[in-house]
C-alpha positions in Angstrom: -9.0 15.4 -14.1 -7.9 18.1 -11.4 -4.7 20.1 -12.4 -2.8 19.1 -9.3 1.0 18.3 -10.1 2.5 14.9 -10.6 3.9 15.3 -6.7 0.9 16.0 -5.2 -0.9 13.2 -7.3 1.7 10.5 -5.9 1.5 11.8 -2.4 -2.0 11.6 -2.1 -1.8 7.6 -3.5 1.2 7.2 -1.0 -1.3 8.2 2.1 -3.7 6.2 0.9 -1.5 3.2 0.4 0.0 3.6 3.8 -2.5 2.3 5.8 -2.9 -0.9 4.7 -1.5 -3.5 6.9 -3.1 -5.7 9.5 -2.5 -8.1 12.3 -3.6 -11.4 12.8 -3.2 -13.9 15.7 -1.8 -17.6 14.9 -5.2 -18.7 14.5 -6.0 -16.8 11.1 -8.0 -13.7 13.1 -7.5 -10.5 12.3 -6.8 -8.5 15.5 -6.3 -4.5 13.9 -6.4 -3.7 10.2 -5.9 -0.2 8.5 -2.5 0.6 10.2 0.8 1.4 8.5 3.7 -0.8 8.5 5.7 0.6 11.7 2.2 0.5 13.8 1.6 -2.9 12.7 5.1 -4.1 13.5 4.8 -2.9 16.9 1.8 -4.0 17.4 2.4 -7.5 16.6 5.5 -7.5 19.3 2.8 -7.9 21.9 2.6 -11.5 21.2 4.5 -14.0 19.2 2.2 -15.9 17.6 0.6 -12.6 16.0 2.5 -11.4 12.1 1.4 -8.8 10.0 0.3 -8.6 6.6 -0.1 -6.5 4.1 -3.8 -5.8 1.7 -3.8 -7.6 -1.3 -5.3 -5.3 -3.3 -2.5 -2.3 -3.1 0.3 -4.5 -3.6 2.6 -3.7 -6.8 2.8 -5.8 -9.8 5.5 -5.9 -12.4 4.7 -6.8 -15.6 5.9 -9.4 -17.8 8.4 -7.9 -19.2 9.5 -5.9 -16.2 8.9 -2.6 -17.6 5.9 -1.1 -15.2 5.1 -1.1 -11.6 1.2 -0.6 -11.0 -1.2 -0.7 -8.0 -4.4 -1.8 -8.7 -6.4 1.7 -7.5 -4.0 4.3 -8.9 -4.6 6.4 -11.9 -3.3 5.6 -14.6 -0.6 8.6 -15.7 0.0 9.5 -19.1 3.7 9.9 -20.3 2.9 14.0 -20.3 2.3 13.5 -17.2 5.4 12.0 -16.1 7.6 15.0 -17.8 5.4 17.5 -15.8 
């Protein structure tokens, strides 16, 4: 593992989890992809049948217990890591 600290670790899965909305027309077609939310929004003003959405895969999940958030492509940190 690189020694990079616990911030820079989390910014760099922040940036990558940015860019993960798309747009798609009423008709189920997927008219830009790989913007972040803000572009996405104002890209779907340009017509109203067009909504945004958001990639499955980097969405967060809760646990059952509601004791952990995780994405699905993060690493996974250690407590150590945490208290860094």
């Amino acid at each position: 593992m690189e020694n990079k600290s616990l911030i820079s670790r989390l910014a760099k899965v922040y940036k990558e989890q940015q860019y993960t909305y798309f747009v798609t027309d009423g008709e189920g077609n997927t008219m830009a992809e790989g913007l972040d939310e803000l572009t996405a929004r104002m890209y779907a003003m340009k017509d109203s049948s067009y909504s945004i959405g958001r990639d499955e895969e980097h969405v967060r999940v809760i646990d059952d217990d509601d004791t952990s958030i995780s994405y699905e492509n993060k690493d996974v940190l250690s407590e150590e890591e945490l208290n860094e």
